[in-house]
C-alpha positions as CSV (number, residue, x, y, z in Angstrom):
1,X,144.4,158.8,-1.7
2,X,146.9,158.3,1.1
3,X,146.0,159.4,4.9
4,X,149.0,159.4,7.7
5,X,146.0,159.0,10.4
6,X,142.6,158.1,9.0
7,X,140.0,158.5,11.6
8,X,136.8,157.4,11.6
9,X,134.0,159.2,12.7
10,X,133.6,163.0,13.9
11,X,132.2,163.0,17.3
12,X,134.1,164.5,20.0
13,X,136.7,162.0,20.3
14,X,137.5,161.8,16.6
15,X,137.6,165.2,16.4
16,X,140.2,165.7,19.3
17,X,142.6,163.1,18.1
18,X,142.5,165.0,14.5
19,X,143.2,168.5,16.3
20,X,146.3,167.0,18.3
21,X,147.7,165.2,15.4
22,X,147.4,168.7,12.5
23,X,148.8,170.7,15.8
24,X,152.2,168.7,15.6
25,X,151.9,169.1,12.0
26,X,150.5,165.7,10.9
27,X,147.5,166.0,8.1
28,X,144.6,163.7,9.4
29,X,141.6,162.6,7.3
30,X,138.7,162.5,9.4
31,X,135.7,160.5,7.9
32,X,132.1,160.9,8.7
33,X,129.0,159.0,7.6
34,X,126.7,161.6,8.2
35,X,125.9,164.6,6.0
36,X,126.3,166.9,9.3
37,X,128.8,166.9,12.6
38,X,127.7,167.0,16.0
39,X,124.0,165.3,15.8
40,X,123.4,162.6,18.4
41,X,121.1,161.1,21.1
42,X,122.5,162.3,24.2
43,X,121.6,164.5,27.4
44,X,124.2,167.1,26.6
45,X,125.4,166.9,30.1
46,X,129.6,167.7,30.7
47,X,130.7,167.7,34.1
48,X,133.2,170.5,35.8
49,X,136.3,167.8,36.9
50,X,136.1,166.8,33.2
51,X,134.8,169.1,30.5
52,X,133.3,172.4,31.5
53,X,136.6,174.3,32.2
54,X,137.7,173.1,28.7
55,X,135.1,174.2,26.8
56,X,134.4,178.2,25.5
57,X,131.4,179.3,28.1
58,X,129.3,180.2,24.9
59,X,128.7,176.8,24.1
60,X,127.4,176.1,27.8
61,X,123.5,176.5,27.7
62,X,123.2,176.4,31.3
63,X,125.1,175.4,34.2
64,X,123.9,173.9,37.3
65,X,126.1,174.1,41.0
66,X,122.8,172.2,42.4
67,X,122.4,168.7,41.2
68,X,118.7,166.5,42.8
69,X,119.1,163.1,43.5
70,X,115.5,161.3,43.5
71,X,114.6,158.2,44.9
72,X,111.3,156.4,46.4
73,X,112.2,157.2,50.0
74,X,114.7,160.5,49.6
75,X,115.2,163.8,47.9
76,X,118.8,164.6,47.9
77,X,120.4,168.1,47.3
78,X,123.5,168.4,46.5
79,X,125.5,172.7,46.1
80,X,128.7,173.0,44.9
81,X,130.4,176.4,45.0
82,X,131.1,175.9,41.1
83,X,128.8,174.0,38.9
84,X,129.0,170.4,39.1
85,X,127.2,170.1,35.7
86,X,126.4,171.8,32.4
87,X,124.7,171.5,29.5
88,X,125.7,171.7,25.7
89,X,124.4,171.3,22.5
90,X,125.8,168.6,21.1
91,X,125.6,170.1,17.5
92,X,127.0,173.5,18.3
93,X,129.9,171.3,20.3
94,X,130.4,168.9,17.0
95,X,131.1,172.3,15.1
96,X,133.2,174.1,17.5
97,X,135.5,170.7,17.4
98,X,135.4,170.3,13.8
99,X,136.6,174.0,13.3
100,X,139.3,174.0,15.5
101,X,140.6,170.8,14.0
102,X,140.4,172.2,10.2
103,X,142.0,175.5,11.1
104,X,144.9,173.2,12.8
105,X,145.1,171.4,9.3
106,X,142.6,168.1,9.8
107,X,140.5,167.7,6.9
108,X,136.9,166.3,7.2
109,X,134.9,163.8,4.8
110,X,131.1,164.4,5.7
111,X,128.7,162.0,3.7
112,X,131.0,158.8,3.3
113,X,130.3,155.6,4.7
114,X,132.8,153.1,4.9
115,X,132.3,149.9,3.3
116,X,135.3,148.1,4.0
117,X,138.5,147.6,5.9
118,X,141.4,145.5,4.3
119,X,145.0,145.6,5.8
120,X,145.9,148.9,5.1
121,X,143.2,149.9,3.2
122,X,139.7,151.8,3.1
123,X,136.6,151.5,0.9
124,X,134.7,154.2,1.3
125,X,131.2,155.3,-0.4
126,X,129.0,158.2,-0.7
127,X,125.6,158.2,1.1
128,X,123.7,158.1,-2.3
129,X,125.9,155.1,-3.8
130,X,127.3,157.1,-6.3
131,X,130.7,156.9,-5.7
132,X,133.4,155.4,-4.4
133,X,136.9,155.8,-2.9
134,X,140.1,153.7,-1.9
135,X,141.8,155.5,1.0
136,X,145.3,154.0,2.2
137,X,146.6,155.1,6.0
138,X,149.6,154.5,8.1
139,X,147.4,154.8,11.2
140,X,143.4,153.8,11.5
141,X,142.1,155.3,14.5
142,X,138.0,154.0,15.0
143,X,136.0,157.0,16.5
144,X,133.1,155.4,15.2
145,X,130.7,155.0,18.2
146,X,129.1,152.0,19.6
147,X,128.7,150.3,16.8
148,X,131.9,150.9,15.1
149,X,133.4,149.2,12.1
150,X,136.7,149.6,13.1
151,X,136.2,148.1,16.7
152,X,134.3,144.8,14.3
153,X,137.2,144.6,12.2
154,X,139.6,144.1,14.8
155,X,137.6,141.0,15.9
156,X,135.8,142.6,19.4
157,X,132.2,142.1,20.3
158,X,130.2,144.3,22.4
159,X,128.2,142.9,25.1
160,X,128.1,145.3,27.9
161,X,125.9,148.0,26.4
162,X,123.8,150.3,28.0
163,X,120.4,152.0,26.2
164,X,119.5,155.5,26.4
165,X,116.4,156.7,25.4
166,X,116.3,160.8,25.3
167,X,113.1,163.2,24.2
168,X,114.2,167.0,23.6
169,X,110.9,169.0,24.5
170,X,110.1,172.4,24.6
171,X,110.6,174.1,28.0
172,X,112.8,176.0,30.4
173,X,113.0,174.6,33.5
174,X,115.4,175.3,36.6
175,X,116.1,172.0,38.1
176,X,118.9,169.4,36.8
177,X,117.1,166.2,38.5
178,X,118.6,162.3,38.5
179,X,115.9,159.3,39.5
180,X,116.7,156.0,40.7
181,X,113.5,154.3,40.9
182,X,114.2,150.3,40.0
183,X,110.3,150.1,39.1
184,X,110.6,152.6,35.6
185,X,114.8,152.1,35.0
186,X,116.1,148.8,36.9
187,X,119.6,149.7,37.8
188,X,119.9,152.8,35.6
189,X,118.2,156.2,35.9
190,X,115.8,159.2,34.6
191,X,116.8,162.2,34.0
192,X,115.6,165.5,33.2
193,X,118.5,168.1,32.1
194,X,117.5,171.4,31.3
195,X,118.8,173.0,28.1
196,X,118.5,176.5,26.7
197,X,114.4,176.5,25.5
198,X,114.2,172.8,25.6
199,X,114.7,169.9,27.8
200,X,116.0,166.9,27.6
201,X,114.3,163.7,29.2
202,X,115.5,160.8,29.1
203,X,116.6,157.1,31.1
204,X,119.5,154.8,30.9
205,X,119.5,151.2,31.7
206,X,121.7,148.3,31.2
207,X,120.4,146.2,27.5
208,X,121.2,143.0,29.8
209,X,118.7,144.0,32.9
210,X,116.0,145.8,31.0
211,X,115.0,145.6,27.5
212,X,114.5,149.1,25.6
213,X,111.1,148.3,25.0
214,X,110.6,147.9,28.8
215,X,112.5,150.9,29.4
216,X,110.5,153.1,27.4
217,X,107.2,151.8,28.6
218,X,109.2,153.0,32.3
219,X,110.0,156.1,30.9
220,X,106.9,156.9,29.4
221,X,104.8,156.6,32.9
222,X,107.5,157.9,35.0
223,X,107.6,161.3,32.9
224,X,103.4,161.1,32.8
225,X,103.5,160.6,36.6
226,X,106.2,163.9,37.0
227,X,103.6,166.3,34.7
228,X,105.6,165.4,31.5
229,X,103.3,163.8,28.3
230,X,105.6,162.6,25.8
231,X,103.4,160.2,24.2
232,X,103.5,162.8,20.8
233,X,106.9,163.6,21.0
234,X,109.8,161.6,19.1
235,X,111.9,159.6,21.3
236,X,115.5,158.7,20.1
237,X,117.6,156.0,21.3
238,X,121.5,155.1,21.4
239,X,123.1,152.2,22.2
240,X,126.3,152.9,25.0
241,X,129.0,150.4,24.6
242,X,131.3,150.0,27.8
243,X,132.7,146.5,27.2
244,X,136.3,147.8,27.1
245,X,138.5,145.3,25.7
246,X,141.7,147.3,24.5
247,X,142.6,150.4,22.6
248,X,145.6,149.9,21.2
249,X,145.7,147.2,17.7
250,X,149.4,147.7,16.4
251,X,148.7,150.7,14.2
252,X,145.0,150.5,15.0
253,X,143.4,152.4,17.4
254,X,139.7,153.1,19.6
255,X,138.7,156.2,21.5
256,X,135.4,156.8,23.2
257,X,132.5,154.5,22.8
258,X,134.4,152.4,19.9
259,X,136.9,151.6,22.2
260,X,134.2,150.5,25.3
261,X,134.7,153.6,27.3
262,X,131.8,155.1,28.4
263,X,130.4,154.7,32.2
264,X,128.5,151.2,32.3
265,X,127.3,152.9,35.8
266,X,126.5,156.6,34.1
267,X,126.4,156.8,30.6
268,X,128.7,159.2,29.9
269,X,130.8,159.6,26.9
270,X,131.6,162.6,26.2
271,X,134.1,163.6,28.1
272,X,135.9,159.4,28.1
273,X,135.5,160.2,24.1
274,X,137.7,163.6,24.1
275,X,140.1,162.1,26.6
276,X,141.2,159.3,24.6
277,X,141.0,160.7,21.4
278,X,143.7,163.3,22.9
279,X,145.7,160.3,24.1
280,X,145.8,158.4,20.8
281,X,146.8,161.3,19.0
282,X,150.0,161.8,21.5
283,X,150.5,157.8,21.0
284,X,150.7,158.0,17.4
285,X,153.1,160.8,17.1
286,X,155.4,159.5,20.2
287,X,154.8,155.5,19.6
288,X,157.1,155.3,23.0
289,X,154.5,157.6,24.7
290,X,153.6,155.9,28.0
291,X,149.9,157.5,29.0
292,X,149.2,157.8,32.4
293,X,145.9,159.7,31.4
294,X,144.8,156.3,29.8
295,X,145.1,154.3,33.0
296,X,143.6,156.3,35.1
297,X,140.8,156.9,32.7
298,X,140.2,152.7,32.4
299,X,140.7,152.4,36.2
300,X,137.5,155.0,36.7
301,X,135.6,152.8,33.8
302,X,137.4,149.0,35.5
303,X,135.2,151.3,38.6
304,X,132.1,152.4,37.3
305,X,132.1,148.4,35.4
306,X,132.0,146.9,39.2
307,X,129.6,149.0,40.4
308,X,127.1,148.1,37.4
309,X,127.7,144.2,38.2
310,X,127.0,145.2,41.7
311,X,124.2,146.4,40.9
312,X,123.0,143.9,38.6
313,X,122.3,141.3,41.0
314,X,118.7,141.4,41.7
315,X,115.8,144.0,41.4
316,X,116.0,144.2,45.7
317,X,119.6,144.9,46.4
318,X,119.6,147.9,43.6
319,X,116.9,149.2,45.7
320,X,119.0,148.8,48.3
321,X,122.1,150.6,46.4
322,X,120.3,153.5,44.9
323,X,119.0,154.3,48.1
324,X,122.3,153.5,49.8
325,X,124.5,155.8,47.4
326,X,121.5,158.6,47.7
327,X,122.1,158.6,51.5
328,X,125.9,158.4,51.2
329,X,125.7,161.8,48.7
330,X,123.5,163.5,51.4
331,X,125.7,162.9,54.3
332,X,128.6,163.8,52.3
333,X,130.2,160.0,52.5
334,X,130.1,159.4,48.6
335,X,131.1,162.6,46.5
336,X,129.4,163.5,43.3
337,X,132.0,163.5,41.5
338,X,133.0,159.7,42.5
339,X,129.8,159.1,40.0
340,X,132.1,160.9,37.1
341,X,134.3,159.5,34.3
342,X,136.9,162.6,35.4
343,X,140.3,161.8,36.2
């Protein structure tokens, strides 16, 4: 089998480089390891300057114009006259993306892992080991997440990489809340986002400042200590690369967290994911295409990078900063959407 653009993986940035590419009449083969699209540990937050206006209001569980900002010393409120944040169900959002790319053309593999990248060249094997398939491409574009294949094959190593840690309860709840408290999350945060019947709970931290171990044990008594239990509930984690090195290989490329682009700072993927899978698909059918998207997009990451190292520097001074950038959001100094991956 021959493939003008083989993608790997079907998350959101995978999927938008597929739709782009069968939209200017290019057949993509999209290939995905798990048995189902859309399925990941994530806070199913999307932000208005990025993704909300782009995506159909039915997939929007609930929106939030009021964002809370929690620290030991302040409670910040922060009102837009639009919302500054939604929530979507990442499944529901994998499906809508995978439909409009098939009825543009893009054809999906679901159940294939790959095995092995040589030259030109893809081995790729069913789930259950029963069979397996040599796929050639002109173009290899690695949508493959944090710990991509693709982004391994080219040679890069990740070592900026955040950890998120999310529980999705049962609830319906009001109040989108962010909590900077250095004692539970060192320089990350908690988080509770609600959803439609459920909520998600969760904290990011930095793997090189807090161990996921640690930052479950944080999570854990944090939630306890704000009337949540989740000691019987099933915690999932993710690893969040944002050690950008390149996305660009000759006719190899990576979009979203393959490529190192979400927020070291924030987490957030989603919307870095769709941008640049867009991007490389405009790339690859104009190879003289020069994108400004893509540089502003890496000079909001180059950011959100500083501002982690920043932070990094010991347990007092991101005391210091979280109650530094709380106060600036209150006074209206630092805007909320500074804290974005928009562009």
């Amino acid at each position: 089998m021959h493939a003008h653009t083989l993608i790997v993986g079907a998350g959101p940035g995978g999927l938008a480089c597929a739709r782009i590419l069968a939209e200017h009449g290019l057949k993509p083969l999209v290939i995905e390891r798990k048995e189902s699209i859309g399925a990941k540990v994530c806070a199913g937050g999307i932000t208005w300057g990025g993704l909300i206006s782009r995506v159909p209001a039915g997939l929007a569980e609930k929106t939030f114009p009021v964002q809370h900002i929690i620290t030991p010393l302040q409670r910040v409120r922060i009102e837009e006259p639009t919302p500054i944040i939604a929530t979507v169900n990442r499944i529901k959002l994998g499906r809508h993306m995978a439909l409009q790319a098939t009825e543009a053309g893009a054809e999906i593999m679901t159940g294939w892992q790959v095995k092995q990248i040589h030259e030109q060249k893809l081995v790729i094997e069913q789930k259950d080991g029963r069979h397996q398939q040599d796929i050639t491409f002109d173009h290899l574009v690695g949508a493959d997440g944090s710990s991509s294949l693709v982004r391994r094959h080219i040679g890069l190593t990740s070592t900026r990489v955040g950890i998120g840690i999310n529980y999705q309860i049962s609830g319906d709840l009001a109040d989108m809340e962010w909590h900077l408290n250095n004692r539970y999350f060192g320089n990350g945060y908690g988080w509770i986002f609600p959803h439609g019947e459920t909520v998600s709970i969760g904290a990011y931290a930095i793997k090189g400042t807090m161990s996921a171990k640690l930052l479950k044990k944080g999570l854990l008594t944090w939630a306890e200590r704000s009337g949540f239990s989740l000691a019987q509930e099933q915690a999932r984690a993710e690893y969040i690369n944002f050690d950008y090195q390149g996305w660009r290989y000759g006719r190899i490329f990576l979009v979203g967290d393959a490529a190192g682009l979400a927020s070291g700072l924030t987490g957030e993927g989603i919307y870095p994911a769709i941008l640049s899978g867009e991007e490389v698909a405009r790339t690859i059918i104009e190879p003289d295409y020069k994108s400004v998207v893509m540089e502003k997009l890496i000079h909001k990451h180059r950011l959100h990078s500083r501002m982690v190292r920043v932070t990094s520097l010991n347990s007092a001074f991101n005391c210091l900063a979280g109650e530094g950038v709380a106060l600036g959001l209150r006074c209206g100094v630092i805007k909320f959407n500074k804290l974005e991956m928009a562009v």
